[in-house]
N, C-alpha and C positions, 0 to 999 in steps of 0.2 A: 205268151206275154205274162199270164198270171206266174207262171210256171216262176220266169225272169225275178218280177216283182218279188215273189215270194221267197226265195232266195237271197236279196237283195235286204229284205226285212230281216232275215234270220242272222245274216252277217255282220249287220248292223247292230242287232240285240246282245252279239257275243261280244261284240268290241264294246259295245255299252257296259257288258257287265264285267268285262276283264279290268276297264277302266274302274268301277265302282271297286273289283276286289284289290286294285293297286292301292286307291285311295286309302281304302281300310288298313289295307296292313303298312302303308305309311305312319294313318293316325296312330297305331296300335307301336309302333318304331318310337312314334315322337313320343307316346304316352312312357312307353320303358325310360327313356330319356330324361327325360321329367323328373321321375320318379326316383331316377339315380343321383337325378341334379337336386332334389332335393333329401336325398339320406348324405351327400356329400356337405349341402349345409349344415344339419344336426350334426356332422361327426365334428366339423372345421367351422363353426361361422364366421364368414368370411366380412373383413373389416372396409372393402370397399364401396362406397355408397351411389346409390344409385335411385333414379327416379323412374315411378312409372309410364312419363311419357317419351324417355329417351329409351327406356330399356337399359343392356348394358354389354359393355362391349370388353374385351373382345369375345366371341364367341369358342369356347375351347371344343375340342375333334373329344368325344369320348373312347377311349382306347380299351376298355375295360374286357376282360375275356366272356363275360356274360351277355353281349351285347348283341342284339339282332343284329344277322347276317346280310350282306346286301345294302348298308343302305351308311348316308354319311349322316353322323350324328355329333350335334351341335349343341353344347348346355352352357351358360353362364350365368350367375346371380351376383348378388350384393346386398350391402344393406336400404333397405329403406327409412328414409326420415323426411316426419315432416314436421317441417319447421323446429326439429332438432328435439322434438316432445317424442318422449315414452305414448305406447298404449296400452291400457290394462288388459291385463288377462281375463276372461271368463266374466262375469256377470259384475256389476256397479260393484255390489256389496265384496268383491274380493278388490278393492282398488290396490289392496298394502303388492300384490302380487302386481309385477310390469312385465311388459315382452318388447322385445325386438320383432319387427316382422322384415323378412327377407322377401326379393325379387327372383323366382328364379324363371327362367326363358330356355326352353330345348325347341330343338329344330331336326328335322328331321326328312332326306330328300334318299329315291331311291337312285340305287348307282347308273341309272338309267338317264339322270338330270331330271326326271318329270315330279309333279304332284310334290311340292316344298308345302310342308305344314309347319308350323310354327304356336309350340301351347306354352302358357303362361302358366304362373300359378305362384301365390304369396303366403309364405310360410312363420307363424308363430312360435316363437322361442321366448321359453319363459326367463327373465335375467333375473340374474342375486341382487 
């Protein structure tokens, strides 16, 4: 019976940590994602606007040949505004300098359908 038990535990602990290493290398998919999603705004800033509690749609497939293997990957952005005001760049004292900040949202699911993560992150761009 311990014999059972213990066996039991140990099968348990690999599916635990198979799951834990799935997760990781989703985050680590959606992080690539991200990060593409946002050198793709610095290259293009993109003129469609977008709030932070709707997100923004549609979600585009990243097709890129650098892109982790395995897994469907999701990025969209736009701009943010609020209330149609500028925000300054860097510290009070530089006000003459303004930015744009951008929305951008990647998604990240393995081709297995499991463990969907989904990272945000809002990027400043400095305007003329």
């Amino acid at each position: 019976m311990v014999g059972a038990a213990t066996v039991h535990t140990a099968i348990t602990q690999e599916k635990l940590a198979g799951a834990v290493a799935d997760r990781q290398r989703t985050f680590q998919a959606a992080e690539w994602a991200l990060r593409w999603g946002e050198q793709q705004v610095w290259l293009t800033p993109p003129t469609t606007v977008v709030n932070n509690a709707t997100g923004c749609t549609p979600m585009n497939e990243v097709t890129d040949g650098g892109r982790p293997e395995g897994f469907a990957l999701r990025v969209c952005g736009g701009r943010l505004i609020d209330a149609g005001r500028w925000i300054p760049c860097g510290p009070p004292s530089s006000n003459q300098r303004r930015c744009a900040s951008y929305l951008i949202i990647a998604e990240a699911q393995p081709a297995n359908g499991a463990a969907l993560v989904r990272l945000e992150s809002i990027l400043l761009l400095e305007e003329n």
